[in-house]
N, C-alpha and C positions, 0 to 999 in steps of 0.2 A: 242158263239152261237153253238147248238148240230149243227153238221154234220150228214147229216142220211147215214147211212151204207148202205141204199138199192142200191144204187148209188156207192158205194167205193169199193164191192167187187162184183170181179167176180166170183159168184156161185148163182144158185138159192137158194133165202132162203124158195121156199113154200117145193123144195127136203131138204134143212138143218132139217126142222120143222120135214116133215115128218120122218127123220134118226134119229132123236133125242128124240123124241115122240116115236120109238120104241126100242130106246136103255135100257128104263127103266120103268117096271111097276109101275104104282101110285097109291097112294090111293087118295081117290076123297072128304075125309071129309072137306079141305080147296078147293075144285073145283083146279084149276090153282093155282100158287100162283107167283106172279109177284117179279123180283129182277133186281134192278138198282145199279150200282156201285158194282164193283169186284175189289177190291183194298184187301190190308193183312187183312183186317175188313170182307171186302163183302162176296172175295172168300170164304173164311172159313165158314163163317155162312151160303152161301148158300148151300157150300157141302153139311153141316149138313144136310138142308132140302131132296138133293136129296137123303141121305145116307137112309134118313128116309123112302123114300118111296114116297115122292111127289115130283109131276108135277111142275118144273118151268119153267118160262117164262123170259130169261134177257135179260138185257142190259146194254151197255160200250162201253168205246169210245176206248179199248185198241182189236183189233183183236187177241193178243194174249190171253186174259184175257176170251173170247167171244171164242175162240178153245178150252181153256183147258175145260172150262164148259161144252161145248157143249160135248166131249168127257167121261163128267159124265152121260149124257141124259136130258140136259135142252135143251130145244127151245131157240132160238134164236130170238128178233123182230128186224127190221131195225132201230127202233127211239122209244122214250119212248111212242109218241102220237102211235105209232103200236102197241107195246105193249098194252095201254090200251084199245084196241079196238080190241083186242086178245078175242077170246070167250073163256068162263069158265072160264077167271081170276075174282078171286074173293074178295084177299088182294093184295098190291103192298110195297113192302121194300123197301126204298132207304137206303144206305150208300155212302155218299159222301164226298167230301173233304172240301168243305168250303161252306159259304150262299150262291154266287153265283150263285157256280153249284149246289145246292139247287133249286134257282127260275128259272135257264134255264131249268130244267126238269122237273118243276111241269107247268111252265108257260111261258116259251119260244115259238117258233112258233111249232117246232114238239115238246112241251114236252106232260106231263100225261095229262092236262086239256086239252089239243086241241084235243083229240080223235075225227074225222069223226065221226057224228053222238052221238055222249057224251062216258058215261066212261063204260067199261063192269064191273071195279071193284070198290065195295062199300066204301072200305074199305084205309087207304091210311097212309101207318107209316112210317114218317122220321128218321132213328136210325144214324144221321150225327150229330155233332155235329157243330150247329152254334149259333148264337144270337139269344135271345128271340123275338124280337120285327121280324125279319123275319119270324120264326117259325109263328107267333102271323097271317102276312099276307100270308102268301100258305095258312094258315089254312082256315081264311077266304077268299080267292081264292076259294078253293077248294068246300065250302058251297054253293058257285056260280054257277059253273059248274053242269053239268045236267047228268044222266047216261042215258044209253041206255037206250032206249022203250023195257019195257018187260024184263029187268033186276030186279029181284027180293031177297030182304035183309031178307028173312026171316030165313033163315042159320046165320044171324048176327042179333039176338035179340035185339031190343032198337034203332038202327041206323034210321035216318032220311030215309022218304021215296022218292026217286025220285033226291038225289043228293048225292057225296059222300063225307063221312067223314074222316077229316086228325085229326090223334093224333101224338105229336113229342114224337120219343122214346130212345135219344141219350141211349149209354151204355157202363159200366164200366166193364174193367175186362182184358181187352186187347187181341193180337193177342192169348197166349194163354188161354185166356177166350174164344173167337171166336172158335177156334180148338177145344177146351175140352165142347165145348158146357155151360158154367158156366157162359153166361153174367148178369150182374143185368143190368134191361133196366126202366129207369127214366120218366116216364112218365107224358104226359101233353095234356090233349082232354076233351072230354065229358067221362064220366066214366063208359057209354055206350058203347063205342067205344075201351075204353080201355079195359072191361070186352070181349068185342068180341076180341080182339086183344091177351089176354093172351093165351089161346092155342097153336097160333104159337109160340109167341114170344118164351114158355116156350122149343120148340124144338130149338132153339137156344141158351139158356138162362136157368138159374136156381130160378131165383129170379125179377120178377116184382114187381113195386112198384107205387104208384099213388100220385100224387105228387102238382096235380089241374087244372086249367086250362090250355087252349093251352098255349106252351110258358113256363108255369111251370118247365115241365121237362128237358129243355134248360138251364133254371134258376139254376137247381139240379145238372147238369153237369160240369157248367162253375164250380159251386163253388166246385166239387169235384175234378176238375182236380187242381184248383187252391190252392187246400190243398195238393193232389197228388206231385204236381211240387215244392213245397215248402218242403215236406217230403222228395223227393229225393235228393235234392240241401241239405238237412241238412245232411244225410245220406253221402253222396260223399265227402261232405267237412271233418266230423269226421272220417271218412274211409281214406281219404287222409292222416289227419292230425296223427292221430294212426300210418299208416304206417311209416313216418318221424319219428316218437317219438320210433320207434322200436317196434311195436306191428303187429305182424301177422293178415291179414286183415279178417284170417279166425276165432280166437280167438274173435276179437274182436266183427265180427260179431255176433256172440257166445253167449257171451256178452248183447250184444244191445237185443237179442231176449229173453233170459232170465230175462232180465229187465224191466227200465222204457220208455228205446230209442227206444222198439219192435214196429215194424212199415210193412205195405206190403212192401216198400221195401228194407228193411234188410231182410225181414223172406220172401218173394215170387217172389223178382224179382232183386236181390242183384247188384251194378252196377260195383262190384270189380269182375274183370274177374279171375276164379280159385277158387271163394269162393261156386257157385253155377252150377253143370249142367241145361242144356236148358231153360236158359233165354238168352236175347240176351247178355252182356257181355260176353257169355261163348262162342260167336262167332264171337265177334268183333265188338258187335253192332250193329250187321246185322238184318234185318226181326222183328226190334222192333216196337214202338210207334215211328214215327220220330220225329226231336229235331224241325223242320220244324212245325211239327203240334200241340205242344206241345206250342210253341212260339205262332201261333195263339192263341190257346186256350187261352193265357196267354191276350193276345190281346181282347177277347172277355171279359175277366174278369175287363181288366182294363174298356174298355169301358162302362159293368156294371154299373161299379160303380160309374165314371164319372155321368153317366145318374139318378144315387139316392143319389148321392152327400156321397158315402161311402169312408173312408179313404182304400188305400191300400197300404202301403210301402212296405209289402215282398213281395206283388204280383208283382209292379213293377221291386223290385229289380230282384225277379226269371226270369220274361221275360229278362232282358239285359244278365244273369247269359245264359240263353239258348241260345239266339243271339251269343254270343262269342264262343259256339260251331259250331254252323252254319260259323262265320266269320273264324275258325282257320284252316277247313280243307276243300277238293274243295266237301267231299262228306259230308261235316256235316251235311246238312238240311239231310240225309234220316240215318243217325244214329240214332240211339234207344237214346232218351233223357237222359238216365245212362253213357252217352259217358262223361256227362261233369266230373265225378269220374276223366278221362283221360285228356279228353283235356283242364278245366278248372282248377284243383285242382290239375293234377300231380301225381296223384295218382298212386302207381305202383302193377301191377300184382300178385295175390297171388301165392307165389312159390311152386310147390309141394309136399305134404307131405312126408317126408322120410320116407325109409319102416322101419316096425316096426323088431325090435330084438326079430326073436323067441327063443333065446337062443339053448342050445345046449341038 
């Protein structure tokens, strides 16, 4: 259940609004633009937004998460239902961590749909990655719910009049797709909804894609992370196994990328620490995709398919493959899923290159 912040901290939040509201000029083409969940996903994508020049509106359960923002010049709401009842908001983002905290902030007691007097924004995109058939109900939640008297979609061409629309937009690319503004975001709504929604997205993002109904783009996810988790477990294992066999992990990598083995992560997010600057290998792991959320993922794929009666064996085998990084060390669920290179396979550290003989 959300806790509402109006109550947790001691500071006025109509002084936050207004400090923050003048920390940073906006443009006013998305009105307000609403963001739930500041996690290594959130944060980044919403900097993007204020770096850009718009007005946001967040919200999170972490105070530290909710200072650093506010320190960029987002506003601050007490509870998601504030937020939506926030005048001038006009899209709302969520990024979160599982289904869930999905339904407690669309549909919980303070979330987005309980807005005092309905919603001020139209518009409503889930970019978290959970199960289709959840996606499937916020959605139709949402159809339900009523906007404000005198809130008007004409800035959002095609949208239903009189209640607002949720399209799900999980997306692929990672924390550094987030940072570097490069996400591809998976979509699944009305294509209304999603044609209104690519503008923003695209300040976050490089690449939108339309994918079908609500739900859809849930569907586009599971199966991409599930190809994802399975290319990295091949990758960790042959990079292990190369190193034992006497093969330098940077050669090899080399290798792989010039070949048929080229894969994103050999050539963009390599899990052999020494073979690549600024992915997380190259820091221990740290501030990656956790192995934690990767394991879900792994979790929503099995249940997929459970649910259409599709065979999975390497799906399953990668979930327990991930788990045993989680089970080997006390911090493994928030390690970057390239940990299992290490803590599964044994893999050892690429040594640094000797300097070169410039002769004499």
């Amino acid at each position: 259940m959300l806790a509402s912040l109006r109550h947790a901290v001691p500071f006025s939040w109509a002084a936050a609004r207004r400090f923050c509201a003048a920390a940073a000029p906006a443009k006013d083409e998305f009105g307000k633009i609403g963001f739930i969940g500041l996690g290594n996903m959130g944060f980044k994508m919403a900097s993007n937004l204020i770096q850009g020049g718009h007005s946001l509106v967040v919200y999170d359960q972490s105070m530290e998460a909710l200072h650093n923002i506010g320190q960029l010049g987002a506003e601050v709401a007490a509870s998601p239902a504030d937020l939506a009842a926030t005048e001038g908001v006009q899209m709302v983002v969520t990024m979160l961590p599982s289904s869930q905290n999905v339904l407690d902030v669309y549909c919980g007691s303070q979330g987005l749909l309980k807005a005092e007097g309905g919603l001020q924004p139209s518009l409503l995109i889930d970019s978290s990655t959970i199960d289709p058939p959840t996606a499937q109900r916020v959605a139709q939640e949402a159809s339900k719910a009523s906007l404000r008297k005198g809130v008007r979609t004409a800035s959002l061409p095609g949208l239903p009049i009189g209640s607002p629309t949720m399209i799900d937009a999980p997306v692929s690319g990672g924390v550094t797709g987030a940072r570097a503004a490069t996400l591809t975001f998976m979509c699944g709504g009305e294509k209304a909804a999603v044609r209104a929604a690519e503008p923003l997205l695209k300040l976050m993002g490089k690449t939108v894609l339309y994918c079908g109904p609500p739900g859809s783009g849930q569907a586009a996810k599971v199966c991409n992370n599930l190809a994802l988790a399975i290319e990295m477990a091949g990758i960790a294992e042959a990079l292990a196994l190369g190193a034992k066999l006497g093969l330098d992990p940077r050669l090899l990598s080399s290798i792989f990328n010039t070949s048929s083995a080229r894969c994103w992560s050999s050539e963009a997010y390599n899990p052999c620490p020494g073979v690549m600057e600024g992915v997380p290998a190259s820091r221990d792991y740290k501030g990656g995709f956790g192995t934690k959320l990767m394991v879900k993922d792994l979790g929503l794929a099995v249940a997929a398919a459970e649910h259409v009666d599709a065979p999975l064996p390497m799906g399953r085998e990668a979930r327990d493959v991930y788990q045993k990084v989680m089970d080997a060390t006390a911090d493994g669920a928030t390690l970057d899923f390239g940990a299992i290179y290490r803590h599964v396979y044994g893999g050892p550290d690429a040594q640094p290159e000797a300097p070169q003989d410039k002769g004499t």
